[in-house]
mmJSON file of the N, C-alpha and C atoms, coordinates in Angstrom:
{"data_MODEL":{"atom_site":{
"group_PDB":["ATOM","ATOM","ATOM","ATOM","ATOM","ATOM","ATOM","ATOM","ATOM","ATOM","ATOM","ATOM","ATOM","ATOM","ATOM","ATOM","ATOM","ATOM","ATOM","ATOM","ATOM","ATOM","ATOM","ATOM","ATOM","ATOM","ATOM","ATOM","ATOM","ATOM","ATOM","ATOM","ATOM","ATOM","ATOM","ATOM","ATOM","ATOM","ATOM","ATOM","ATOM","ATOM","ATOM","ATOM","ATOM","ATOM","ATOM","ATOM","ATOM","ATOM","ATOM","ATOM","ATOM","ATOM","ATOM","ATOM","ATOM","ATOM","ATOM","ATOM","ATOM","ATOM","ATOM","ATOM","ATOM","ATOM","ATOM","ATOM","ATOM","ATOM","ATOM","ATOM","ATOM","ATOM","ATOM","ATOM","ATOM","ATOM","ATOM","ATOM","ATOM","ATOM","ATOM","ATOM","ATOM","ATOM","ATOM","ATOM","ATOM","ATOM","ATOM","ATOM","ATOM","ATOM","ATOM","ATOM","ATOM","ATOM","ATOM","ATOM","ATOM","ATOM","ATOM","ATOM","ATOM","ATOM","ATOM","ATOM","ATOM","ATOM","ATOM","ATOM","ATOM","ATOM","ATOM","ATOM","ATOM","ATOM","ATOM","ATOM"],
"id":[1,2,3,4,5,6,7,8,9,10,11,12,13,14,15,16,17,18,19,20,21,22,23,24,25,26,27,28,29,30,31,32,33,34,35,36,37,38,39,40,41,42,43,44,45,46,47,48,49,50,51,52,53,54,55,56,57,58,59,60,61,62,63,64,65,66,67,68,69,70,71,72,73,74,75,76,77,78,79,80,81,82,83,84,85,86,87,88,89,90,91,92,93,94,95,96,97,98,99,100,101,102,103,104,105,106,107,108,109,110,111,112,113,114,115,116,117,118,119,120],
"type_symbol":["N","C","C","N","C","C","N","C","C","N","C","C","N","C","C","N","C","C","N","C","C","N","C","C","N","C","C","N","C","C","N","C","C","N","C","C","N","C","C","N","C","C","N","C","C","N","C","C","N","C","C","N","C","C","N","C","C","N","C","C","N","C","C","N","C","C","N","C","C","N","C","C","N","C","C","N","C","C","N","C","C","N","C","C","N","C","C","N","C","C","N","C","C","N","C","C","N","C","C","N","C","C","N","C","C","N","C","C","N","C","C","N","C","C","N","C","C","N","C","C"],
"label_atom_id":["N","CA","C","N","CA","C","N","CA","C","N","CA","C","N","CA","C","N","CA","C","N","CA","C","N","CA","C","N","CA","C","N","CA","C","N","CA","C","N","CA","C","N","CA","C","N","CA","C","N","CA","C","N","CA","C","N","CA","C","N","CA","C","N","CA","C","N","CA","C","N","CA","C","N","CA","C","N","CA","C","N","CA","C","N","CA","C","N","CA","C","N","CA","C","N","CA","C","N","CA","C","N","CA","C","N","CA","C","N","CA","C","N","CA","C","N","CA","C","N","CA","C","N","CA","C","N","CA","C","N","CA","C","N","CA","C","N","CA","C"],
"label_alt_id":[null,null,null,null,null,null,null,null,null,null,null,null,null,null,null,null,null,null,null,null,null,null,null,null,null,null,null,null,null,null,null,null,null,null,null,null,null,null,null,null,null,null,null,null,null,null,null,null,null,null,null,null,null,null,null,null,null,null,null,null,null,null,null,null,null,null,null,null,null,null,null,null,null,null,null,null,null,null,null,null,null,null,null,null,null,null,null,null,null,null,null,null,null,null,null,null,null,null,null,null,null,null,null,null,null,null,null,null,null,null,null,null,null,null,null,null,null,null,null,null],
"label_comp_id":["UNK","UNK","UNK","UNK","UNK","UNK","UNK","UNK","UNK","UNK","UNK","UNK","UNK","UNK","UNK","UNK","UNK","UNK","UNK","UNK","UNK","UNK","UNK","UNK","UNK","UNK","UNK","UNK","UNK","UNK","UNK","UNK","UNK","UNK","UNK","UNK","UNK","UNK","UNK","UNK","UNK","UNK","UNK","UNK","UNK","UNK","UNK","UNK","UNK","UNK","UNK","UNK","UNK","UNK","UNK","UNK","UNK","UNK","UNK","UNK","UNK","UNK","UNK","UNK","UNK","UNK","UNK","UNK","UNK","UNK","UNK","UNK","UNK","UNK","UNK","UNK","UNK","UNK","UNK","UNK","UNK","UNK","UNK","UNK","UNK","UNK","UNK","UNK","UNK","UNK","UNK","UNK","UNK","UNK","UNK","UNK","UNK","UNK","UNK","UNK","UNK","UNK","UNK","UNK","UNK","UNK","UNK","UNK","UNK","UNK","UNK","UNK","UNK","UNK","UNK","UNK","UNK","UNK","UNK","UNK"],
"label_asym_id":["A","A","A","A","A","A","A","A","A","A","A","A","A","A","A","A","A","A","A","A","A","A","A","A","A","A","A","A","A","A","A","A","A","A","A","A","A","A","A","A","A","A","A","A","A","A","A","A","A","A","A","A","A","A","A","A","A","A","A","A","A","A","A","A","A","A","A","A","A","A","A","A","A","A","A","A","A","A","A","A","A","A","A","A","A","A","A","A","A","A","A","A","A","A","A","A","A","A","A","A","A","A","A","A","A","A","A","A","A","A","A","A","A","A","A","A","A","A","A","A"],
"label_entity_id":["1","1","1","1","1","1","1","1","1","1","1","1","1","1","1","1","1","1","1","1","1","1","1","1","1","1","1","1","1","1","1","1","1","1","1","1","1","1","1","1","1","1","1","1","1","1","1","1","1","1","1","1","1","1","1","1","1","1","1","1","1","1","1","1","1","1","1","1","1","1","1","1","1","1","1","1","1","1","1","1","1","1","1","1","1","1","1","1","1","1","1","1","1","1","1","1","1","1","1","1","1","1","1","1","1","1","1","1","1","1","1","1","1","1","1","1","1","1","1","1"],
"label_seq_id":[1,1,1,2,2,2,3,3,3,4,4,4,5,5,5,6,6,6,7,7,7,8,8,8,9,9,9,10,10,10,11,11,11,12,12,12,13,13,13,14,14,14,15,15,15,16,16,16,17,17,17,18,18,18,19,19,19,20,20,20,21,21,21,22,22,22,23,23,23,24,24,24,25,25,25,26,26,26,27,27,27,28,28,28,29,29,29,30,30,30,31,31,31,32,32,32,33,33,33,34,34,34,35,35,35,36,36,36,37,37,37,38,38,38,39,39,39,40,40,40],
"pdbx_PDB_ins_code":[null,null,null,null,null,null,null,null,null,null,null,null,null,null,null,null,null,null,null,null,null,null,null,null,null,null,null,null,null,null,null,null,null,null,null,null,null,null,null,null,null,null,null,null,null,null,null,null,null,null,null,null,null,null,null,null,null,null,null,null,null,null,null,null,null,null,null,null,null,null,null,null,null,null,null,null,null,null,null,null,null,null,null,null,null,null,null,null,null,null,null,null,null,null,null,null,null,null,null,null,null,null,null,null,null,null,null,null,null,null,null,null,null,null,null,null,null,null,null,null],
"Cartn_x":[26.357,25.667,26.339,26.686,27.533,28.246,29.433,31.158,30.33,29.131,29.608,29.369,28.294,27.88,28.84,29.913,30.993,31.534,32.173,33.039,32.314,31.023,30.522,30.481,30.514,30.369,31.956,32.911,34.261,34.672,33.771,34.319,33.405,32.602,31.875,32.57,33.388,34.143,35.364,35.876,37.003,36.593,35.481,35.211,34.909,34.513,34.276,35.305,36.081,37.222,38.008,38.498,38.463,38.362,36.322,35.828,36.362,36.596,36.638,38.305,39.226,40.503,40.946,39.85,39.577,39.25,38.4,37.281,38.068,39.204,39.926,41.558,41.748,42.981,42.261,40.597,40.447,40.412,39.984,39.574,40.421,41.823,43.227,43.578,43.476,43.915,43.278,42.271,40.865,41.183,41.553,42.095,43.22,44.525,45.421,45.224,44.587,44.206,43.397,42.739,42.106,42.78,43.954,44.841,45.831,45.96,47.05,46.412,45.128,44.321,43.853,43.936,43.894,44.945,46.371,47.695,48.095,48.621,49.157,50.242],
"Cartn_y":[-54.816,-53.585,-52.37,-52.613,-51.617,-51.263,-52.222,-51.683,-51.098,-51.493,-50.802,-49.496,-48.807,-47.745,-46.821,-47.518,-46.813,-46.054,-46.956,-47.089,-45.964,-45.452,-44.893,-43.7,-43.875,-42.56,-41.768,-42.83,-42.1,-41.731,-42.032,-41.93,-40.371,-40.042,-39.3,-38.272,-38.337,-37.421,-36.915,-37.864,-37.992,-36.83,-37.045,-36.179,-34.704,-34.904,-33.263,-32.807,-32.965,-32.376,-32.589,-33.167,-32.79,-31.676,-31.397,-30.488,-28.679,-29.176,-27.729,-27.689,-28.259,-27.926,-27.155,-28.141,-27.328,-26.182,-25.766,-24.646,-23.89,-24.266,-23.107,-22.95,-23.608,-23.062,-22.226,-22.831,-21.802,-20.502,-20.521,-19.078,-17.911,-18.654,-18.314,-17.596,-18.539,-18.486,-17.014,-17.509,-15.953,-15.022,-14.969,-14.239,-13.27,-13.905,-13.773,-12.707,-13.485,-12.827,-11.532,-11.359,-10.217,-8.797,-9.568,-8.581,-7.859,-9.139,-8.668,-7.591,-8.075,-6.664,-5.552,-5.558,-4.219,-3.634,-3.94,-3.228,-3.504,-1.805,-1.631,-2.122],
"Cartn_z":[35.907,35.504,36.131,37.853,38.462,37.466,37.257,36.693,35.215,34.607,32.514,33.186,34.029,34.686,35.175,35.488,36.464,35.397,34.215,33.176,32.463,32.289,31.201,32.186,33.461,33.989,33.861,34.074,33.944,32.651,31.458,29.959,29.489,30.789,30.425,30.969,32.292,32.97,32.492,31.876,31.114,29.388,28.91,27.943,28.536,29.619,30.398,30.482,30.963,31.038,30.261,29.199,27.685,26.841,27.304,26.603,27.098,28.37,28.768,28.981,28.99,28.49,27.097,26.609,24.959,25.268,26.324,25.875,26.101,27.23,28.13,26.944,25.974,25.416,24.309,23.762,23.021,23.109,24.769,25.098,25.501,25.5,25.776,24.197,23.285,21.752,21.159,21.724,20.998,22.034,23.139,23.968,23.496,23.343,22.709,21.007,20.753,18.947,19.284,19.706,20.39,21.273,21.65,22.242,21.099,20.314,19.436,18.426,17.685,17.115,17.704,18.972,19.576,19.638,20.325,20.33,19.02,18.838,17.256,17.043],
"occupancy":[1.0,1.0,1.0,1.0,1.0,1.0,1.0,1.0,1.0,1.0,1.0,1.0,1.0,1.0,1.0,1.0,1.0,1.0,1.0,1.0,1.0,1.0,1.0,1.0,1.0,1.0,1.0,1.0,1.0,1.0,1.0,1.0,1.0,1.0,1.0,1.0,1.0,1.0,1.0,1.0,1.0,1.0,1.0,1.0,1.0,1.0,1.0,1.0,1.0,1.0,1.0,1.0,1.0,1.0,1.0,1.0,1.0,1.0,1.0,1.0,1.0,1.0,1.0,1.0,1.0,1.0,1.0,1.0,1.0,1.0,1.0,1.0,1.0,1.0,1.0,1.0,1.0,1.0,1.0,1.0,1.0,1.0,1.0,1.0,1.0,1.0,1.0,1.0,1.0,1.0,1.0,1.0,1.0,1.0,1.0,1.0,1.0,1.0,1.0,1.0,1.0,1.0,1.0,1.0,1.0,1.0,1.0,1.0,1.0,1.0,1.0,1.0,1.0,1.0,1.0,1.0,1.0,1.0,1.0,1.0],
"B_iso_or_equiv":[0.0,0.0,0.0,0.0,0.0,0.0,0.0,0.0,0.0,0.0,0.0,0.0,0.0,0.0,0.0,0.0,0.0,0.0,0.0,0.0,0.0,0.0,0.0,0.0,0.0,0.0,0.0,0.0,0.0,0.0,0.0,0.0,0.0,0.0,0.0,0.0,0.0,0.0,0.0,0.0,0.0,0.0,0.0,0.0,0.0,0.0,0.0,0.0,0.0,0.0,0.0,0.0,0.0,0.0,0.0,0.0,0.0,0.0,0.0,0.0,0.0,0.0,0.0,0.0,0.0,0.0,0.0,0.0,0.0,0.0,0.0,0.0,0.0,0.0,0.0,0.0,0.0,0.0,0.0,0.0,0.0,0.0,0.0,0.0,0.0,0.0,0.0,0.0,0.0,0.0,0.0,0.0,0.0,0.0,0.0,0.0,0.0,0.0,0.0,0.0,0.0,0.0,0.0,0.0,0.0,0.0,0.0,0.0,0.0,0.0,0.0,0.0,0.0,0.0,0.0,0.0,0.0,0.0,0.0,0.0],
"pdbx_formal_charge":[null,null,null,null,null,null,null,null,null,null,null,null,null,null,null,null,null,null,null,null,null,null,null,null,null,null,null,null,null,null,null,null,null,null,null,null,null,null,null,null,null,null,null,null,null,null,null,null,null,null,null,null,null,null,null,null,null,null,null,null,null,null,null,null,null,null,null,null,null,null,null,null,null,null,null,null,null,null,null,null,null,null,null,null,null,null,null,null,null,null,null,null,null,null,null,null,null,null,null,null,null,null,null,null,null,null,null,null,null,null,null,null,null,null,null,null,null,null,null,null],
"auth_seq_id":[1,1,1,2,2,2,3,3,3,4,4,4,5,5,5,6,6,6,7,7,7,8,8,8,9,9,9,10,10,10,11,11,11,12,12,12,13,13,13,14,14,14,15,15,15,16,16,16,17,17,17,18,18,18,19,19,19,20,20,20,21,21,21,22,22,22,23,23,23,24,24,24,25,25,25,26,26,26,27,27,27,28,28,28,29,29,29,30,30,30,31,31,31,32,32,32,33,33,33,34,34,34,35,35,35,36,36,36,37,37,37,38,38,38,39,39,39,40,40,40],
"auth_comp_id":["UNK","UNK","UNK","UNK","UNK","UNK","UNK","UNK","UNK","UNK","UNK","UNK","UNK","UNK","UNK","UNK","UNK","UNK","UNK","UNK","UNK","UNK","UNK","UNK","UNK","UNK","UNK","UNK","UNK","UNK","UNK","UNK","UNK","UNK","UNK","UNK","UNK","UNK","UNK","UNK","UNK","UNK","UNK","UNK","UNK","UNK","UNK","UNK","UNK","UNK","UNK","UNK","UNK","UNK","UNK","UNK","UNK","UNK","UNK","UNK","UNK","UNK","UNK","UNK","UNK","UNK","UNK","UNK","UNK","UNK","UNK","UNK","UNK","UNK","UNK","UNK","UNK","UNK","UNK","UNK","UNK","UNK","UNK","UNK","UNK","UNK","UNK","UNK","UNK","UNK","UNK","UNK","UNK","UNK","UNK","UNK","UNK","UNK","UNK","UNK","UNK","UNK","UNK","UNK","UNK","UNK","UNK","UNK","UNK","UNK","UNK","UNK","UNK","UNK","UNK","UNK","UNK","UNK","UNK","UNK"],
"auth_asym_id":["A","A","A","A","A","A","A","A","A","A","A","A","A","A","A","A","A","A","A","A","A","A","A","A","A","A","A","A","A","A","A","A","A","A","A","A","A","A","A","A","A","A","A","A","A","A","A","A","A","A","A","A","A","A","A","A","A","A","A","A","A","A","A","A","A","A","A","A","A","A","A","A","A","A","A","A","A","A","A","A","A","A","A","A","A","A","A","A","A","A","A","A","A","A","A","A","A","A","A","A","A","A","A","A","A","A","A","A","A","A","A","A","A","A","A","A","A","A","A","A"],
"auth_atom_id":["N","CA","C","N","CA","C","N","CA","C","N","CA","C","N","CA","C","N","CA","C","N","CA","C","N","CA","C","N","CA","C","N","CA","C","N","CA","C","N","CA","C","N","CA","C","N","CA","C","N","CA","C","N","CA","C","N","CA","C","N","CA","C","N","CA","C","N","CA","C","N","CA","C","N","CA","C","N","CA","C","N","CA","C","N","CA","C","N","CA","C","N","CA","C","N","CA","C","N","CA","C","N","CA","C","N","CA","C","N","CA","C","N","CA","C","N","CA","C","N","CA","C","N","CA","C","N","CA","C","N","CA","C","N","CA","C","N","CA","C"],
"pdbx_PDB_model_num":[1,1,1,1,1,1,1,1,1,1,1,1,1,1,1,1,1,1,1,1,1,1,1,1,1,1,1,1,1,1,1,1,1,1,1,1,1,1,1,1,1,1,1,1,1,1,1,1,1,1,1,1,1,1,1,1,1,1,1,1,1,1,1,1,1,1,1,1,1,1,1,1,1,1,1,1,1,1,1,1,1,1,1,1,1,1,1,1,1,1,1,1,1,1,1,1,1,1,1,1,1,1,1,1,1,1,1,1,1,1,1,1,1,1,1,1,1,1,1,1]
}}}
């Protein structure tokens, strides 16, 4: 029961940081696009 627990906790950690790698190139991307429609 330990190890499926472990396993689901690291698949869960593993999607966290996933999610927010994502979050952080999106926020780079929209970052980016945002700069570029402001400078003419």
């Amino acid at each position: 029961m330990l190890i499926i627990h472990t396993n689901c906790l690291r698949v869960i950690r593993n999607a966290w940081h996933f999610y927010y790698a994502l979050a952080l190139v999106f926020k780079v991307v929209c970052g980016g696009i945002g700069i570029a429609l402001i400078t003419p």
